[in-house]
C-alpha positions, 0 to 999 in steps of 0.5 A: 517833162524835165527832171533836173535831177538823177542824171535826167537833166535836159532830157524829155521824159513821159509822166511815168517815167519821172514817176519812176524816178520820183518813187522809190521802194515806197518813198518819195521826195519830201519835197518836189519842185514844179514849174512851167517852162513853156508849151509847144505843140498842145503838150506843156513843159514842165520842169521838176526837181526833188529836194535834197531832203531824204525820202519818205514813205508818209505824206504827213511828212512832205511840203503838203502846202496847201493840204492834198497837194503831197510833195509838190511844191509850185514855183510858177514860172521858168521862163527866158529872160527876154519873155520875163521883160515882156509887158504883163501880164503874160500870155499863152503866146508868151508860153509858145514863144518860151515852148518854141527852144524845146525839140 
């Protein structure tokens, strides 16, 4: 995973170290965007960033859209420009192909 926050930029993290980041003395970010950059070798990259908004303890007060889904906010896909002006719709290898620029 890559968080695009908290100094973590470009690095590759484990499920629970950007959970580490993400909560904090009971908080955590309102909201939390999440997206696919690619997949390599089984595993998937996922790119996350919390908002700007202040932390919160209630999940009542997060994005929470649809309900249950707390703070996490799906944008889809972030993928390179050239994969994007493939023809559609796009594959599992076109998910490879985006995987391949990660080490």
């Amino acid at each position: 995973m890559g968080l695009e926050a908290l100094k973590q930029q470009g690095k590759e993290l484990s499920l629970d170290e950007v959970l580490f980041f993400l909560y904090r003395d009971g908080t955590f970010p309102r909201v939390v965007d999440v997206a696919v950059r690619g997949i390599r070798d089984g595993r998937t990259f996922i790119w996350i960033r919390p908002s700007e908004h202040a932390y919160v303890s209630d999940l009542t007060h997060t994005w929470n859209t649809p309900a249950g889904m707390g703070p996490f906010k799906s944008i889809g896909l972030m993928l390179p420009d050239p994969i994007w002006k493939r023809p559609r719709p796009l594959s599992t290898l076109d998910l490879k192909d985006a995987g391949e620029k990660w080490e």
